[in-house]
C-alpha positions as CSV (number, residue, x, y, z in Angstrom):
1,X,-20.0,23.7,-30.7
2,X,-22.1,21.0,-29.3
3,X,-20.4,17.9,-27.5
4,X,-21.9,15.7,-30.4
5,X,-20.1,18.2,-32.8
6,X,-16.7,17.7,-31.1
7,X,-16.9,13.9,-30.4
8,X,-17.8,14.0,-34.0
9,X,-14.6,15.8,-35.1
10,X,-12.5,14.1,-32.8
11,X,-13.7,10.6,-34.0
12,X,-12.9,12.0,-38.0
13,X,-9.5,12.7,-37.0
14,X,-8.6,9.5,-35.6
15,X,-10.3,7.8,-38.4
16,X,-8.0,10.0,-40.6
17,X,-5.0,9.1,-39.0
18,X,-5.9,5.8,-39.3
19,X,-6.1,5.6,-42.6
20,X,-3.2,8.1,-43.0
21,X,-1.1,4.8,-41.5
22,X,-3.1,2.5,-43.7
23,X,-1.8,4.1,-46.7
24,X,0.9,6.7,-46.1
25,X,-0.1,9.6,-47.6
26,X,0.5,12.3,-46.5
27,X,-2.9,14.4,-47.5
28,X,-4.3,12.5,-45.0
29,X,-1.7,13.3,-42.2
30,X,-2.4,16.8,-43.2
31,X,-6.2,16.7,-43.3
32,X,-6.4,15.0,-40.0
33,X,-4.5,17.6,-38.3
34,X,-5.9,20.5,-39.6
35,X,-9.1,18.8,-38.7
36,X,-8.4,18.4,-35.7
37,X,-7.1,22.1,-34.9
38,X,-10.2,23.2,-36.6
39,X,-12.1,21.3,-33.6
40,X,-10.0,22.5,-30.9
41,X,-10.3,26.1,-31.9
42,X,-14.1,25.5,-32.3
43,X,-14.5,24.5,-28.7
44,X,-12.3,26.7,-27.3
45,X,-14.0,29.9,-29.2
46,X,-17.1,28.6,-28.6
47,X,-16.9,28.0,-24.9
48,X,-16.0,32.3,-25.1
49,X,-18.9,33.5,-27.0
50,X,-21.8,32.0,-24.4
């Protein structure tokens, strides 16, 4: 995963949360998160396989 990749997914989340406060629903709480984990797992994995 590239750093434009992750900046990228990071940014997404925090838009997501910000919209999960906007409107309360919780699909976006949820799709934020798992977003986010998604990202974390890519650049952790990906850090491994080079």
């Amino acid at each position: 995963m590239g750093a434009l990749a992750f900046f990228a997914g990071i940014l997404l989340s925090l838009m997501g949360l910000g919209r999960w406060k906007e409107t309360g629903s919780p699909y976006w709480l949820i799709g934020s998160l798992v977003l986010f984990l998604l990202v974390l797992l890519g650049s952790l994995t990906g850090r491994k396989g080079r």
